[in-house]
C-alpha positions in Angstrom: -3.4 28.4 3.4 -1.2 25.4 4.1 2.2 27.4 2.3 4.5 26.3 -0.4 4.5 23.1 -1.4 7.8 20.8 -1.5 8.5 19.1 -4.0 11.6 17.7 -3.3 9.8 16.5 -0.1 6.7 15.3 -2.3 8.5 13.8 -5.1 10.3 11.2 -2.5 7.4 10.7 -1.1 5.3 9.7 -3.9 8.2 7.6 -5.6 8.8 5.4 -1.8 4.7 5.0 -2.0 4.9 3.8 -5.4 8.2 1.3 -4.7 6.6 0.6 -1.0 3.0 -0.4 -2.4 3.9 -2.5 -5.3 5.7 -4.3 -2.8 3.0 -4.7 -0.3 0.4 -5.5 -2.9 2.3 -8.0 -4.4 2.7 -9.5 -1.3 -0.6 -9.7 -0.4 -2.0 -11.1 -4.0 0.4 -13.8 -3.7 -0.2 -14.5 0.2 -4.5 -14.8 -1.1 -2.9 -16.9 -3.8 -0.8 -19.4 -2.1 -3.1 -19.8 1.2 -6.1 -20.8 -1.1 -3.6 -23.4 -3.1 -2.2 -24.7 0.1 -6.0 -25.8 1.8 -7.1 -25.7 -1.9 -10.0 -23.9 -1.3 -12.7 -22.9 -4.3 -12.0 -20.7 -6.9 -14.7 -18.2 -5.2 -12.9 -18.7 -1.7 -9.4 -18.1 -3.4 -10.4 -14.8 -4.9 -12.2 -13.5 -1.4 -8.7 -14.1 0.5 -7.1 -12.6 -2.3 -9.8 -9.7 -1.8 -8.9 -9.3 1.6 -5.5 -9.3 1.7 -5.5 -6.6 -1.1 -8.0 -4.2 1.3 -5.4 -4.9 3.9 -2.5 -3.9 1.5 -3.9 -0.8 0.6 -5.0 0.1 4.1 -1.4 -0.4 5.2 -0.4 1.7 1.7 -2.5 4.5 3.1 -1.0 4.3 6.1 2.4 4.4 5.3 1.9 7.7 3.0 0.0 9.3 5.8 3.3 8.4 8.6 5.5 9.8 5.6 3.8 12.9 5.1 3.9 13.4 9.1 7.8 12.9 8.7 9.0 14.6 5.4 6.1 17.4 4.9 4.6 18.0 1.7 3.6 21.9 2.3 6.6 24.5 4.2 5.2 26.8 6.6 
C-alpha cells in the first residue's frame, strides 16, 4: 500500500495543475489560432494546428503533474 495520502501536498498540487494548464492551453489555442490567421491557411488547416498545439499542451500538462508529484508527494510513507 502506497500510505497516507497528503492532502495538503495533493491539494497544491491539483490547484498549480489547474492554474498551470489553463495557462498552457490557452496558449496553445491561441498560438493554432494566430499561426493559421497569419499564413491564412483554411479553416480545416486552422483547426488541425489548433489540434496539435492542444495535444502538445496537454502532453506538457501531464508532464508537469507527473514532475510535481515527484517533488511534493501525494502519498507519506
Amino acid at each position: 500500500m502506497a500510505g497516507r495520502v497528503n492532502t495538503r501536498n495533493l491539494i497544491t498540487i491539483v490547484s498549480v495543475t489547474i492554474l498551470v494548464g489553463t495557462e498552457i492551453l490557452g496558449a496553445a489555442l491561441a498560438l493554432g489560432w494566430a499561426l493559421g490567421g497569419v499564413f491564412e491557411l483554411p479553416e480545416f488547416w486552422s483547426r488541425v494546428l489548433i489540434g496539435l498545439f492542444l495535444a502538445a499542451g496537454a502532453y506538457a500538462m501531464l508532464k508537469f503533474f507527473q514532475h510535481a508529484a515527484r517533488v511534493e508527494p501525494i502519498f507519506d510513507n
